[in-house]
KOLDRENMI-872821 format. One record per residue: residue number from 1; x, y, z of N, C-alpha, C in turn. Coordinates in steps of 0.05 Angstrom, whole numbers, always signed. Example, Ala and Ser with C-alpha at 12.3 -4.5 7.8 and 13.67 -1.06 7.14 Angstrom:
BEGIN
<pt 1, <+264, -114, +156>, <+246, -90, +156>, <+264, -66, +156>>;
<pt 2, <+257, -45, +142>, <+273, -21, +143>, <+258, +1, +157>>;
! end
This chain:
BEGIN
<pt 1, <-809, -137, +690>, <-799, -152, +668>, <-793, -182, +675>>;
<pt 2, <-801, -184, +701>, <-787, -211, +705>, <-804, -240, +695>>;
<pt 3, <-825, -230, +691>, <-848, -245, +688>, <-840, -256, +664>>;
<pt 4, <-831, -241, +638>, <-832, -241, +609>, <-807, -259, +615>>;
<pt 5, <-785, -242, +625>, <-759, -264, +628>, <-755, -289, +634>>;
<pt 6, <-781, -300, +649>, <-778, -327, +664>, <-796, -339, +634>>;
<pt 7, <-806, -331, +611>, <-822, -349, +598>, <-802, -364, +575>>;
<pt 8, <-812, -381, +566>, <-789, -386, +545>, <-786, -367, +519>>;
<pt 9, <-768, -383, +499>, <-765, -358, +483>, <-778, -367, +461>>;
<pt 10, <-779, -393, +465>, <-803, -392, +432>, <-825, -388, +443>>;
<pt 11, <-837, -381, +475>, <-871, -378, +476>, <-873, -350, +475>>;
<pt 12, <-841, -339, +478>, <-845, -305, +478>, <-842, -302, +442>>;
<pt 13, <-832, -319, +422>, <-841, -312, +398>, <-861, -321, +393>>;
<pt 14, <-876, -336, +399>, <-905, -340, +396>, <-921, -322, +403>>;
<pt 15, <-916, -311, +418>, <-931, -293, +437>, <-933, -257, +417>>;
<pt 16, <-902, -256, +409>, <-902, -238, +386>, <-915, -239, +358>>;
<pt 17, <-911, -270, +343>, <-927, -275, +326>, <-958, -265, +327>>;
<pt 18, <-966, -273, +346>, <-993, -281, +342>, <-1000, -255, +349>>;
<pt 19, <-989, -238, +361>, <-997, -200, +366>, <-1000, -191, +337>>;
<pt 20, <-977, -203, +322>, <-969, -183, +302>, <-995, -202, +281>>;
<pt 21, <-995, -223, +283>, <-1013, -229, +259>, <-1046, -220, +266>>;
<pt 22, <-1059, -224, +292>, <-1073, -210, +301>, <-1079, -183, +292>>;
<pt 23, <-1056, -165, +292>, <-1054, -140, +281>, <-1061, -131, +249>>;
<pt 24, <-1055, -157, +232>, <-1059, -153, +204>, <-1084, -161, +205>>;
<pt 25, <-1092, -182, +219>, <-1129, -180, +210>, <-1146, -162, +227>>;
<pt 26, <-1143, -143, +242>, <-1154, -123, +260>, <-1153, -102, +241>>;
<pt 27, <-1128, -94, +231>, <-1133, -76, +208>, <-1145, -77, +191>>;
<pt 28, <-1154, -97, +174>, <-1171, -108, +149>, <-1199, -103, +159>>;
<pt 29, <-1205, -109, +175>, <-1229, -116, +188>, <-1242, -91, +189>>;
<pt 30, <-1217, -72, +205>, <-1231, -42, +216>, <-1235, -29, +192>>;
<pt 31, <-1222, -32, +170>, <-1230, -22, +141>, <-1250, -38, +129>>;
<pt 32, <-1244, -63, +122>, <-1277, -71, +113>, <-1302, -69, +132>>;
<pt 33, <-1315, -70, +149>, <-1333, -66, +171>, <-1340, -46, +181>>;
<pt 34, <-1319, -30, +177>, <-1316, -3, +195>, <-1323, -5, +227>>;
<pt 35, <-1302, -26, +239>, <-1289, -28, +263>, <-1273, -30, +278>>;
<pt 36, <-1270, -26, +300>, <-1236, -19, +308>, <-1228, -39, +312>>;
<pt 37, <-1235, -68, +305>, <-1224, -92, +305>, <-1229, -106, +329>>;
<pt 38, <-1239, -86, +363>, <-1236, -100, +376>, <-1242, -134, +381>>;
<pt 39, <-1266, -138, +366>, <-1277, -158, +367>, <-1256, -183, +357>>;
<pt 40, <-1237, -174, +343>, <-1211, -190, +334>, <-1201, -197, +369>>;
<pt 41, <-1185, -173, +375>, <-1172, -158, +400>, <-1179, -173, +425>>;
<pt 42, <-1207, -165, +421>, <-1202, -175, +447>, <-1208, -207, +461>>;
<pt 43, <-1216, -231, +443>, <-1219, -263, +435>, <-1189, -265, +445>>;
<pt 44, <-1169, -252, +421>, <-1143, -254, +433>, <-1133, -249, +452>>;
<pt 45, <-1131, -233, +457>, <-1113, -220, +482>, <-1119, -241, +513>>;
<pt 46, <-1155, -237, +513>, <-1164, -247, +530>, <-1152, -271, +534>>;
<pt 47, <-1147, -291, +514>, <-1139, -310, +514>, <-1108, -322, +522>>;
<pt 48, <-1100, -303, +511>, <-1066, -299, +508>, <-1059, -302, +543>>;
<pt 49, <-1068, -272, +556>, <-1074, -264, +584>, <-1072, -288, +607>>;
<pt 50, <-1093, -302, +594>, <-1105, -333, +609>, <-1087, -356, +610>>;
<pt 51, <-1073, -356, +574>, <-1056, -372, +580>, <-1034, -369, +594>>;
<pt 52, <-1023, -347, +590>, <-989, -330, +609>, <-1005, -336, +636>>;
<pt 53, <-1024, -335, +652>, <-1030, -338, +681>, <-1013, -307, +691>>;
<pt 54, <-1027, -288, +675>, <-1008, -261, +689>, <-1023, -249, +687>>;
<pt 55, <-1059, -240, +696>, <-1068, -230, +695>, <-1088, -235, +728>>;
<pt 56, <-1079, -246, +739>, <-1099, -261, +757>, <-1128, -254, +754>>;
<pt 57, <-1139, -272, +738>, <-1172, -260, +738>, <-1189, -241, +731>>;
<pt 58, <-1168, -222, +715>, <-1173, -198, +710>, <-1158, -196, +678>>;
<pt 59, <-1163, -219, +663>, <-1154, -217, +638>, <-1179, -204, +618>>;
<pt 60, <-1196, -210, +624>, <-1215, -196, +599>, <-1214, -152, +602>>;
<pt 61, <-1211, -158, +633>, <-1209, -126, +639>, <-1188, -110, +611>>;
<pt 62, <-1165, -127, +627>, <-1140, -131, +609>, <-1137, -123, +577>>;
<pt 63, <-1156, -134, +564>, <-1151, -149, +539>, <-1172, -114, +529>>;
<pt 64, <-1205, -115, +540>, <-1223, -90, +536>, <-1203, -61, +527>>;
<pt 65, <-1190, -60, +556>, <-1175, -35, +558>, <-1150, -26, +533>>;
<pt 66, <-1143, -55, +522>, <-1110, -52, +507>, <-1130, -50, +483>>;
<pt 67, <-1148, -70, +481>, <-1163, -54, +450>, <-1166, -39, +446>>;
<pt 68, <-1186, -20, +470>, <-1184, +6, +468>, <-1158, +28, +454>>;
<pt 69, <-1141, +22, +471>, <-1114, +37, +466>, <-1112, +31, +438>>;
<pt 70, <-1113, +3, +429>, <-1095, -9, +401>, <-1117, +4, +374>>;
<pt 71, <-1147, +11, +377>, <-1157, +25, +368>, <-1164, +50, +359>>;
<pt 72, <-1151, +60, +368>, <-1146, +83, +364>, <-1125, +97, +340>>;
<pt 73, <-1106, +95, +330>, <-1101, +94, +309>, <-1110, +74, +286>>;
<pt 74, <-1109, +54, +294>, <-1127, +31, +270>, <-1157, +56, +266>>;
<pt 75, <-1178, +68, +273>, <-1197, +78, +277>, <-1196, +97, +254>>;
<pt 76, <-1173, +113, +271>, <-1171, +141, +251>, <-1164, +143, +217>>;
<pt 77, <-1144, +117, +220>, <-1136, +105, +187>, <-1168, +93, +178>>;
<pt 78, <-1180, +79, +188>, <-1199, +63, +174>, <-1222, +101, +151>>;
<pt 79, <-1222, +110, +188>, <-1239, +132, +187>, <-1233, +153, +162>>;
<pt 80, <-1208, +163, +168>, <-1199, +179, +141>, <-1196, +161, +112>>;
<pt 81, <-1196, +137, +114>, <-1192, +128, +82>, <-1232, +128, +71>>;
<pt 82, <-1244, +119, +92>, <-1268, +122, +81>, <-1286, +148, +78>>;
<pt 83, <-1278, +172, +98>, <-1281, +205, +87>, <-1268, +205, +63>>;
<pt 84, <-1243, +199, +49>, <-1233, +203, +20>, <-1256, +202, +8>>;
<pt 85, <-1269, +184, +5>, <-1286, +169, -14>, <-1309, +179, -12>>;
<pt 86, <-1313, +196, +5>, <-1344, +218, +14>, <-1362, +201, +22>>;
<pt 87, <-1359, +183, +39>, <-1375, +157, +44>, <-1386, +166, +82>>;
<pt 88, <-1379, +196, +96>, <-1380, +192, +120>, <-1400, +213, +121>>;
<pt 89, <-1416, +211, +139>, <-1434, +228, +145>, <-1429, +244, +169>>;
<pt 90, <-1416, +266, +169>, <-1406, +285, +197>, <-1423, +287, +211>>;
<pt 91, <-1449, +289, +206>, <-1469, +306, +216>, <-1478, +281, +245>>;
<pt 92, <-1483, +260, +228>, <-1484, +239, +249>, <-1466, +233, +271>>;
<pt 93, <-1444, +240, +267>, <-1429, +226, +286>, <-1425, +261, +309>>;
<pt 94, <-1427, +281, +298>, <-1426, +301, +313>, <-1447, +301, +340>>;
<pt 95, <-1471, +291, +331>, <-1487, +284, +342>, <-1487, +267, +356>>;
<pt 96, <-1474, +233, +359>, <-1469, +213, +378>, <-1447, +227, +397>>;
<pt 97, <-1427, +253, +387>, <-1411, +243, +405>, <-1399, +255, +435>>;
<pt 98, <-1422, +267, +440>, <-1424, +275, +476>, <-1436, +248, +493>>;
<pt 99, <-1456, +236, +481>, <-1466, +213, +487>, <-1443, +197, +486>>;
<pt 100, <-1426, +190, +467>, <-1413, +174, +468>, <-1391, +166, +485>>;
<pt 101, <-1384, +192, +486>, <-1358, +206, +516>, <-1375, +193, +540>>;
<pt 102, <-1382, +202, +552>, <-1402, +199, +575>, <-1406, +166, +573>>;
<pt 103, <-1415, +154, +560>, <-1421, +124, +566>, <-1394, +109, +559>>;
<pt 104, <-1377, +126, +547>, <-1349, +108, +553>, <-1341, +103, +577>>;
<pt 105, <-1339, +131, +593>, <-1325, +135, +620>, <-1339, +116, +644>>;
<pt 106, <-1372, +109, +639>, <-1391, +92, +653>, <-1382, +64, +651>>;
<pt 107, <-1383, +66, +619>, <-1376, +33, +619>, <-1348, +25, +624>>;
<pt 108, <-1328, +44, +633>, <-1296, +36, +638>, <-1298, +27, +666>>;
<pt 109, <-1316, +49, +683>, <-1312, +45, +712>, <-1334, +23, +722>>;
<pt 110, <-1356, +15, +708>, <-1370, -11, +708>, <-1354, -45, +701>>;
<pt 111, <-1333, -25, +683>, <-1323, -63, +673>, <-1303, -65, +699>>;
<pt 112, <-1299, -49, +711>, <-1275, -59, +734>, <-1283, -69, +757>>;
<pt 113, <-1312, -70, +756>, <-1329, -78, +772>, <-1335, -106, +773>>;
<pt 114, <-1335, -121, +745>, <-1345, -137, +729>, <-1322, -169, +738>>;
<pt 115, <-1340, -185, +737>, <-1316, -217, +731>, <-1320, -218, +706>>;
<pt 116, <-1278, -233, +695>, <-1279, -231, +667>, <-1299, -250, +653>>;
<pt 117, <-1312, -264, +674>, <-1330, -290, +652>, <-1357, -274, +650>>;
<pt 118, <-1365, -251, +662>, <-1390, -233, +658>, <-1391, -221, +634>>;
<pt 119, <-1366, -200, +636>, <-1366, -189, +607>, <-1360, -201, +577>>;
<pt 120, <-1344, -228, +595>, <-1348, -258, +556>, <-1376, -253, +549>>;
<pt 121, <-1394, -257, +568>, <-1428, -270, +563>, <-1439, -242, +554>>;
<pt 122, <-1437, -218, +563>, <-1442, -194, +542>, <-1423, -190, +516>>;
<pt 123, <-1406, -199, +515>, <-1398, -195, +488>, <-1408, -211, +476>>;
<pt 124, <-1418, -242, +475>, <-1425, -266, +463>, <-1461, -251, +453>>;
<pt 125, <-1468, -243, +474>, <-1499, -239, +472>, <-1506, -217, +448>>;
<pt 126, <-1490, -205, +454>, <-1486, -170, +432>, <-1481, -186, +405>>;
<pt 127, <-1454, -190, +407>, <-1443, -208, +379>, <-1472, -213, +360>>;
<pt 128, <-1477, -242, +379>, <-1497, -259, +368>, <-1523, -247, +355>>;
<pt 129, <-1537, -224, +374>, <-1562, -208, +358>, <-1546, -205, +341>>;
<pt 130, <-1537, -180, +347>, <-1528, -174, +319>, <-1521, -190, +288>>;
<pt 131, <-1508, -210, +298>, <-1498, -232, +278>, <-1526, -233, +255>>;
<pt 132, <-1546, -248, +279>, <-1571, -251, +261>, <-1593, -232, +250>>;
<pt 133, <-1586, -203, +258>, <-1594, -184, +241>, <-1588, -182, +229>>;
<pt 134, <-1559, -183, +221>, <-1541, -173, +195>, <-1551, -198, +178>>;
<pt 135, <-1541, -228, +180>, <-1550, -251, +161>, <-1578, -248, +150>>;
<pt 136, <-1598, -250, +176>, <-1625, -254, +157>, <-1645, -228, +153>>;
<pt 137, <-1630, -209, +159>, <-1633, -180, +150>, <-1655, -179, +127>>;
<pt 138, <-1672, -160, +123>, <-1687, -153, +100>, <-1691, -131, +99>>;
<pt 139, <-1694, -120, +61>, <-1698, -85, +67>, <-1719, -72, +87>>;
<pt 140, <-1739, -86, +95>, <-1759, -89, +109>, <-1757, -82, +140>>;
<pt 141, <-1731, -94, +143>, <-1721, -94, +171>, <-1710, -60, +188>>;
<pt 142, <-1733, -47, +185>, <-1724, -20, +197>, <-1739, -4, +215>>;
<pt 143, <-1726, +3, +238>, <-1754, +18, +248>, <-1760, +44, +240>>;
<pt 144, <-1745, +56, +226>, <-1757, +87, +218>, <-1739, +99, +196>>;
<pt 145, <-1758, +112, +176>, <-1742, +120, +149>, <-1722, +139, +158>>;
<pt 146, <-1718, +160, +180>, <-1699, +171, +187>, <-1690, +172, +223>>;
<pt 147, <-1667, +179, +217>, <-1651, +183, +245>, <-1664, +202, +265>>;
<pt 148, <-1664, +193, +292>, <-1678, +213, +309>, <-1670, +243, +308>>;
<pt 149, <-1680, +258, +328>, <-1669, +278, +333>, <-1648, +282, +358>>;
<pt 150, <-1645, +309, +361>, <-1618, +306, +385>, <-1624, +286, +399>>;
<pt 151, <-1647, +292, +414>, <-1645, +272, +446>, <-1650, +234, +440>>;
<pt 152, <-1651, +234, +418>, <-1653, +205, +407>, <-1626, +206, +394>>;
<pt 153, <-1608, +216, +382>, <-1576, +211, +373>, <-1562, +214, +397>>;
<pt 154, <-1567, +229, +417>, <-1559, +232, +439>, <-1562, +212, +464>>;
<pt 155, <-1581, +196, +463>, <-1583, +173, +472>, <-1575, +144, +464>>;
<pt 156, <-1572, +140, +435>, <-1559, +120, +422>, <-1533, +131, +418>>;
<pt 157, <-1513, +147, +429>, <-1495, +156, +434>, <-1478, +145, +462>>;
<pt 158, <-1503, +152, +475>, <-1497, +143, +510>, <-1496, +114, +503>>;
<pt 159, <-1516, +95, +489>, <-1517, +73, +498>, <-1492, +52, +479>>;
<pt 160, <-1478, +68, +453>, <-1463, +65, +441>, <-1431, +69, +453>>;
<pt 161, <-1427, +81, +471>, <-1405, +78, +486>, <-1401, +68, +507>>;
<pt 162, <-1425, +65, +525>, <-1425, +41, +540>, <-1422, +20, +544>>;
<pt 163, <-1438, +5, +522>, <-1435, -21, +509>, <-1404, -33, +496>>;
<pt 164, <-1393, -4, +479>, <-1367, -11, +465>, <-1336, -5, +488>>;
<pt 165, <-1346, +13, +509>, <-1323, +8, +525>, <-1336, -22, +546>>;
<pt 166, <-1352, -33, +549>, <-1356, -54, +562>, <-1344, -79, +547>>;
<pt 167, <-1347, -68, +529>, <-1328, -106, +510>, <-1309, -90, +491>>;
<pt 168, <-1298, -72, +496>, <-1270, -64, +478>, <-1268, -66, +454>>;
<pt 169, <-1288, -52, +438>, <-1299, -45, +413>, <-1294, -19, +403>>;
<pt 170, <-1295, -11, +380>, <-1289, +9, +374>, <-1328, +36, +360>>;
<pt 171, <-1344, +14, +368>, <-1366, +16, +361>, <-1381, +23, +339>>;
<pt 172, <-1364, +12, +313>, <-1370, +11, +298>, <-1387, -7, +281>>;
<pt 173, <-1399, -33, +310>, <-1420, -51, +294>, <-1446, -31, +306>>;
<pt 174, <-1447, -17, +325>, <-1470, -13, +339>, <-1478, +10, +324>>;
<pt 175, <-1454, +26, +319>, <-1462, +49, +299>, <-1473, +33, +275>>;
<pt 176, <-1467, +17, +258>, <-1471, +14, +226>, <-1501, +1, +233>>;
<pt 177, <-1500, -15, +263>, <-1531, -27, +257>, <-1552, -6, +261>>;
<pt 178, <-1554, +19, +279>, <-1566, +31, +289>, <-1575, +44, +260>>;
<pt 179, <-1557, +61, +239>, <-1556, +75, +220>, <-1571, +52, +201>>;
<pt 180, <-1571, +19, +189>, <-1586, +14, +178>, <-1618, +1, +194>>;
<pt 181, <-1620, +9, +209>, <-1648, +11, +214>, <-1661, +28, +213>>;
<pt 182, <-1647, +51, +210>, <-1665, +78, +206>, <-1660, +87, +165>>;
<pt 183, <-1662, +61, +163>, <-1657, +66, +129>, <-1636, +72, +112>>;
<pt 184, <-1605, +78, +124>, <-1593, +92, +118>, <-1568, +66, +98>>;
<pt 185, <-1550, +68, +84>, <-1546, +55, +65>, <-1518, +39, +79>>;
<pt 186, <-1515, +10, +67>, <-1493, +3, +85>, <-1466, +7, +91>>;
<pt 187, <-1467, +27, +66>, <-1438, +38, +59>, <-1434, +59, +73>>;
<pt 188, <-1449, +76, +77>, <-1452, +96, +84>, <-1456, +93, +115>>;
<pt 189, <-1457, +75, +133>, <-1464, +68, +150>, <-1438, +58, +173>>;
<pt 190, <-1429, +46, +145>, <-1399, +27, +157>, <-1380, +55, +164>>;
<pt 191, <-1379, +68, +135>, <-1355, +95, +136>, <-1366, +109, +162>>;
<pt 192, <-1390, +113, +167>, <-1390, +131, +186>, <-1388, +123, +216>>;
<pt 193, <-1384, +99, +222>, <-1388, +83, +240>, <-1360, +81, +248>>;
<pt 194, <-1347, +82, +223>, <-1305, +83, +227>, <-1303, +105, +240>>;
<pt 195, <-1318, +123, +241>, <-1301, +152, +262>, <-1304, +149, +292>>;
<pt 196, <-1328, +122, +289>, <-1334, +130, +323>, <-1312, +119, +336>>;
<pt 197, <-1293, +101, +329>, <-1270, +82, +344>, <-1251, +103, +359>>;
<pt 198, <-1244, +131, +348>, <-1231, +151, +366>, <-1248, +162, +380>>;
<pt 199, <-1269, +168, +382>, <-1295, +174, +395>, <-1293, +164, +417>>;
<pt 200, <-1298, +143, +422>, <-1298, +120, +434>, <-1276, +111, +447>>;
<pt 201, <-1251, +112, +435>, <-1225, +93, +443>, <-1205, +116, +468>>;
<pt 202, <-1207, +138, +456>, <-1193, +150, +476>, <-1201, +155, +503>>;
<pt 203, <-1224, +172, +508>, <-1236, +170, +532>, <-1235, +145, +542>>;
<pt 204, <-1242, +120, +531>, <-1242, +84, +547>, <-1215, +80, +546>>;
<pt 205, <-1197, +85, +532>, <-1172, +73, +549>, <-1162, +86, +568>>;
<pt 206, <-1171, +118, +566>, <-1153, +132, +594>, <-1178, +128, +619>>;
<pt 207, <-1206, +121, +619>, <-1219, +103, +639>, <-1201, +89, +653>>;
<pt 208, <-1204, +68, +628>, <-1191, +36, +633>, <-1166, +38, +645>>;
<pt 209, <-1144, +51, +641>, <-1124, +71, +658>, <-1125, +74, +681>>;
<pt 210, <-1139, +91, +699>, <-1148, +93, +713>, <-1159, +72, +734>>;
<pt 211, <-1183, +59, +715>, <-1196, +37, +733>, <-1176, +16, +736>>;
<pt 212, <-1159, +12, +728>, <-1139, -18, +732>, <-1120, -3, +751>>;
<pt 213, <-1109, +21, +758>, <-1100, +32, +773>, <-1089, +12, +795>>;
<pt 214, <-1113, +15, +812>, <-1113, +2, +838>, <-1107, -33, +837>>;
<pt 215, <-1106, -44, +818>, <-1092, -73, +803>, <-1068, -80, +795>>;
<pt 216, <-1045, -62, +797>, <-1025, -56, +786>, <-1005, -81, +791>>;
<pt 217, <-1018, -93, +826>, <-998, -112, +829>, <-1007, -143, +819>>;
<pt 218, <-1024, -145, +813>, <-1045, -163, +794>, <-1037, -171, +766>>;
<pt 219, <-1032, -149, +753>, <-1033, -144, +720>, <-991, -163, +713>>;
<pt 220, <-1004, -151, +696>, <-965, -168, +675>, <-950, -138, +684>>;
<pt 221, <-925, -143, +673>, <-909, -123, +664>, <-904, -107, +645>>;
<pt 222, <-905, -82, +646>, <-910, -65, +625>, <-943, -64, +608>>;
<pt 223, <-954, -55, +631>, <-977, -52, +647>, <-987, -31, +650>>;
<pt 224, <-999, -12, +644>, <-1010, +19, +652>, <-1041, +23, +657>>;
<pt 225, <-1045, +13, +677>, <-1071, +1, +693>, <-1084, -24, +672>>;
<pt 226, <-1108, -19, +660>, <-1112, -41, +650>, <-1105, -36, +622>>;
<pt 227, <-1081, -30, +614>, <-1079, -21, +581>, <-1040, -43, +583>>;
<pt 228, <-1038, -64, +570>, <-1015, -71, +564>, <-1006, -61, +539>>;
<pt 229, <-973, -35, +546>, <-971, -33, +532>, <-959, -48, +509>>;
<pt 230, <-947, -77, +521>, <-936, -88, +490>, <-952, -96, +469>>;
<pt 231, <-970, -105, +481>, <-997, -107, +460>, <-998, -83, +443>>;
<pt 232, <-1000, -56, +450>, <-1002, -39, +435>, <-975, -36, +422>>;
<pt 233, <-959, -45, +434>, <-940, -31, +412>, <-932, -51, +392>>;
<pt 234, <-938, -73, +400>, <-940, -94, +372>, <-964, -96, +351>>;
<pt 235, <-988, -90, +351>, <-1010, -89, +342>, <-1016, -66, +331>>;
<pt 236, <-1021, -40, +349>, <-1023, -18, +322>, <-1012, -15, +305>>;
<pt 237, <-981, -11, +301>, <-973, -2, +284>, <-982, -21, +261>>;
<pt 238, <-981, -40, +264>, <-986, -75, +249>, <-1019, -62, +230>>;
<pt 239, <-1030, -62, +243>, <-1058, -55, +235>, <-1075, -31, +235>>;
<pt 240, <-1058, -10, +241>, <-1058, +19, +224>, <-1050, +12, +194>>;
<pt 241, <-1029, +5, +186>, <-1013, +0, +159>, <-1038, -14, +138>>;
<pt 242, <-1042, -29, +153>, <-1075, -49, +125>, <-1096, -41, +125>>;
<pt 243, <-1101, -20, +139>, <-1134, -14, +150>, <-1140, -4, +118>>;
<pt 244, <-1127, +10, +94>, <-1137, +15, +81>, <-1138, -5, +59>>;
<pt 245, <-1135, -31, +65>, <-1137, -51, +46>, <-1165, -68, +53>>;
<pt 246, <-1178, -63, +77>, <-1200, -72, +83>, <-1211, -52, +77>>;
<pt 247, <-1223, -27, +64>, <-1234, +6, +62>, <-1245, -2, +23>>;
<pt 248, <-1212, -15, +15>, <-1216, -26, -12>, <-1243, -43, -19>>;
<pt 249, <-1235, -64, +4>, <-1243, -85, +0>, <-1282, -84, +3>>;
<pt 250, <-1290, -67, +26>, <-1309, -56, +29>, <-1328, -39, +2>>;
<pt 251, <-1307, -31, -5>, <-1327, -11, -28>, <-1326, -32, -55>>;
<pt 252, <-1319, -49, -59>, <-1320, -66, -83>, <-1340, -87, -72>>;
<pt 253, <-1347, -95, -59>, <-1370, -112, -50>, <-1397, -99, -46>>;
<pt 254, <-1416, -120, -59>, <-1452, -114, -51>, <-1462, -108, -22>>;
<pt 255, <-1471, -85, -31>, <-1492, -84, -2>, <-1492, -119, +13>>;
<pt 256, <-1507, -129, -5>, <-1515, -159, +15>, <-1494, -174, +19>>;
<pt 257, <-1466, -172, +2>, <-1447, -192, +14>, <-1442, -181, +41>>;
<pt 258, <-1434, -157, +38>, <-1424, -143, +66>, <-1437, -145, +94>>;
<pt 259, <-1465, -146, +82>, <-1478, -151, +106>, <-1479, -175, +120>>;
<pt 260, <-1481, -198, +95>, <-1473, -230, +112>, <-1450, -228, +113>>;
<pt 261, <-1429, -223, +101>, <-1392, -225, +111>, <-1390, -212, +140>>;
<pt 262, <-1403, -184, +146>, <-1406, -183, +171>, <-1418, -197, +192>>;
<pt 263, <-1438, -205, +185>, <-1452, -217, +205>, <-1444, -256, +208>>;
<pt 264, <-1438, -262, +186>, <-1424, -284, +198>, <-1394, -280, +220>>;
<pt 265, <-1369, -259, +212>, <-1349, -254, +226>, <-1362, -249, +264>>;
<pt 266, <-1381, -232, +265>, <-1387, -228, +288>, <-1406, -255, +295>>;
<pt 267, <-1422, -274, +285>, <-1422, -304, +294>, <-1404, -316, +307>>;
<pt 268, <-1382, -309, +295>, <-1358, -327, +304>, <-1347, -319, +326>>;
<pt 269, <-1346, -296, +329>, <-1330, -284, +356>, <-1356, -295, +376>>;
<pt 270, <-1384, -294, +367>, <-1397, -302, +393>, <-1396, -332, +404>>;
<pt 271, <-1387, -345, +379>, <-1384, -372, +388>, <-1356, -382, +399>>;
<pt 272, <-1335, -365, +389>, <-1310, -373, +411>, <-1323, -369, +440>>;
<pt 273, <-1329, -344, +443>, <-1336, -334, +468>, <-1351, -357, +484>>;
<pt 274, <-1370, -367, +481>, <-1390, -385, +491>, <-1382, -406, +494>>;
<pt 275, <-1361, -415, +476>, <-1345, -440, +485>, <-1334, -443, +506>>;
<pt 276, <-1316, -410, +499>, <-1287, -406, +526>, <-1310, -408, +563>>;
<pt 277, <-1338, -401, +561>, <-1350, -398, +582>, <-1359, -425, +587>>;
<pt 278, <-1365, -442, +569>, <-1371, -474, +575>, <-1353, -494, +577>>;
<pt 279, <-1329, -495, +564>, <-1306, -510, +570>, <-1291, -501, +592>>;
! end
């Protein structure tokens, strides 16, 4: 605690602000998008981390892991408000999610491996395709009228939790893009894409757990390897509570707004990112 104690008290309410407001647009997001917000999550944290100087060098680790955690309820709210609506496809996600387990646990014990300015430049790179699939997207743009079979859901499974415990995602862009390339509708794509964030989030934070382990004297206070819990405990609750006002907001919009509203939001996260690595 001593760390927190020595800061001042308006940078420790700043520090709360900006968790908690963080938290209201993480929730919105994971309901309109159908994602666990990390992409909010972890710009911040990372940043936050860097500025406190209490992470020695190991702030993005940091920031991956607590999304994880902080996703996980945000996930399940996004997930169940868009099953209400019969918008989820079980069948799909039953199918990603042995793959998905398995490349969580890979990519937890890979990111601890990682310098935090490596995994900025994969999150920036990911972001960015994606960004410009979703903008200049066309119905055109698909490789196959339907979804593989096992060992092809089973492999975009693997490579879907890899990727999302490597940048602290809830993997709900990789799901919705994967699902509209194989034709599948974007509504239907997003809802189903909301289930993978518990999929995904629990196995990577108890990784991420684990792998920060051996960092313990490195990390801030109130710390549980690489998962801070105050982050979580200011942020979920914050953005569990709205996730169903972004779920709203989702089903009242066009196929094509959604798709550029998404794909510009993930622009932006790639361009903070690319900055924070050039400045």
């Amino acid at each position: 605690m001593e760390a927190f104690a020595s800061l001042p008290v308006g940078e420790l309410l700043s520090l709360a602000a900006g968790l908690l407001a963080a938290g209201v647009v993480t929730g919105v997001l994971a309901g309109l998008f159908g994602v666990g917000g990390g992409a909010v999550i972890v710009p911040v944290l990372a940043e936050l981390f860097a500025h406190l100087h209490m992470a020695k060098g190991l702030e993005m680790q940091l920031a991956v892991g607590t999304s994880l955690a902080i996703i996980i309820p945000t996930s399940l709210r996004s997930f169940q408000a868009h099953r209400a609506r019969g918008a989820v496809d079980m069948s799909v996600l039953k199918a990603w999610a042995p793959g998905v387990v398995l490349g969580c646990v890979v990519g937890a014990a890979a990111a601890s491996l990682f310098r935090s300015e490596w995994l900025k430049a994969v999150f920036a790179v990911f972001a960015l395709s994606m960004s410009a699939r979703l903008i200049f997207a066309k119905a055109s743009w698909t490789i196959a009228d339907t979804l593989p079979g096992r060992l092809g859901m089973a492999a975009y499974g693997l490579f879907i939790g890899l990727v999302s415990a490597l940048m602290g995602i809830g993997g709900g862009t990789y799901g919705s893009l994967i699902m509209t390339l194989h034709n599948r509708p974007i509504h239907q794509a997003i809802a189903t894409s909301a289930g993978l964030g518990a999929i995904i989030a629990v196995p990577g934070a108890l990784a991420f757990v684990v792998a920060g382990w051996p960092h313990m004297a490195e990390l801030p206070p109130l710390s549980l390897g690489f998962v801070s819990l105050i982050g979580v405990a200011l942020m979920a609750p914050v953005s569990t509570l709205v996730a169903p006002i972004g779920v709203r907001l989702a089903h009242g919009l066009t196929k094509r707004k959604l798709e550029v509203g998404f794909g510009l939001f993930l622009a932006a996260v790639a361009a903070h990112f690319t900055l924070s690595l050039l400045l």
